[in-house]
N, C-alpha and C positions, 0 to 999 in steps of 0.2 A: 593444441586446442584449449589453452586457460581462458578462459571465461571472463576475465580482467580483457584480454585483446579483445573480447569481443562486444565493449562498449568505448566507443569516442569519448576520451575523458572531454576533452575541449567542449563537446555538446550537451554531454550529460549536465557537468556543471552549470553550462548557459540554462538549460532547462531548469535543472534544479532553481538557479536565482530567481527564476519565474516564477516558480512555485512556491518559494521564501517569500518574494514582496506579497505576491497573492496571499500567504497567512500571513504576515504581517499587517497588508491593506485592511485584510478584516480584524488581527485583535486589534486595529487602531478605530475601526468603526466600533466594535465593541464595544472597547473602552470609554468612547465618546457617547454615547444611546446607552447602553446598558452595562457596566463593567462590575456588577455581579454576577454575571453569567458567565459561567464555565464555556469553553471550547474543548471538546472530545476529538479528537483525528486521529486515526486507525492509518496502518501500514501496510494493509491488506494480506495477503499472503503470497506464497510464491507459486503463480499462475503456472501452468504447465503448456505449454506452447504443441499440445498434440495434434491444433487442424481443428478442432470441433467447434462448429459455430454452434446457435439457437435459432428460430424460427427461420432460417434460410439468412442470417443474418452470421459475418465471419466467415472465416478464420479472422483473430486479429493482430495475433503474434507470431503464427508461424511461418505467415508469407516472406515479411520483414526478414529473420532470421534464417530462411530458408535462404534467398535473395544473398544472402550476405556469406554462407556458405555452413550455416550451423544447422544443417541438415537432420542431424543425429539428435534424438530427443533428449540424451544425458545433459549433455553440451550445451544445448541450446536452454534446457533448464537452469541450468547454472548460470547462463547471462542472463535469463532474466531474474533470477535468485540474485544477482549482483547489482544489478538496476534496483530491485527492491530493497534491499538493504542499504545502498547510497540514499534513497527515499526515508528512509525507518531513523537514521542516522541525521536527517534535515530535521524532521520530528523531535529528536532527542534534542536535537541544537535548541528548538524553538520552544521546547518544555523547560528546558531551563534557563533561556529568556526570559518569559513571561510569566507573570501570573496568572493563575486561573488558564492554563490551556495544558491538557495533558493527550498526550502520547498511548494509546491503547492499543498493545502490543499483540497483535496480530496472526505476526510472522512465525511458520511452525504449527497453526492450529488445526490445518485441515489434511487429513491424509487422502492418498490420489482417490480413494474411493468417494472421498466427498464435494470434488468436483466435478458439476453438472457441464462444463465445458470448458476453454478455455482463459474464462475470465469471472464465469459462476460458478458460488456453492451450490450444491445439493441442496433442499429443504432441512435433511440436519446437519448439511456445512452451515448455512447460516445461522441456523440456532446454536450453533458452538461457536460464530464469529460473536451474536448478541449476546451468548453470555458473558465473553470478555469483557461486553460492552456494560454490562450489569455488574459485574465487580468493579470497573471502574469507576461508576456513578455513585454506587453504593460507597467506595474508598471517598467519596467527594463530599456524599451526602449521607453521615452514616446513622443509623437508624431510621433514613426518611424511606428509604426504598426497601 
């Protein structure tokens, strides 16, 4: 059960380059309209794939990985901890690409108690996601914030 087999490298990559042109489409709009303006993009954290939707709305990851035989919460945490980290690592590529687009590192931040379900923080999982988002801005713009 490694957690590496239980992502399609073939797909994941296809995905990813989606996600690449897609930041890249926009530092290139950016750059053309406004290229003093910062780009902040976050890596989320590692979702926990336990079944739990919100308003009658989910599951969104544990069907998928159910389906595919990664039944067991450890396991199936760890592909999606792998999927998120191939993501975290597309970020790092595209922070030191460009200017002005940084990487706000995410991953790590929230303990199980601060996820409200599947794919949300808690009220103070977010405000522990925002204040990453706050040192970052502040590292961007320092003394303005």
């Amino acid at each position: 059960m490694d957690p590496v087999q239980g992502l399609d490298a073939q797909r994941v990559d296809g995905i990813l380059g989606v996600v690449q042109a897609g930041y890249e489409d926009l530092v290139e709009a950016r750059d053309k309209v406004a290229p003093d303006v910062p780009i902040f993009a976050h890596s989320y954290d590692f979702a926990i794939p336990d079944g739990r939707g919100v308003c009658d709305v989910g599951p969104w990851l544990k069907p998928g990985l159910d389906d595919r035989g990664w039944t067991s919460l450890a396991p199936a945490s760890a592909v999606v901890a792998e999927l998120l980290k191939k993501f975290a690592e597309l970020l790092d590529k595209l922070e030191g690409k460009f200017n002005d687009f940084f990487h706000v590192r995410t991953q790590g931040t929230l303990t199980s108690g601060k996820w409200a379900n599947e794919l949300h923080p808690t009220p103070d999982g977010f405000a522990a996601i925002t204040a990453k988002f706050v040192t970052a801005v502040q590292s961007r713009f320092p003394g303005r914030i």
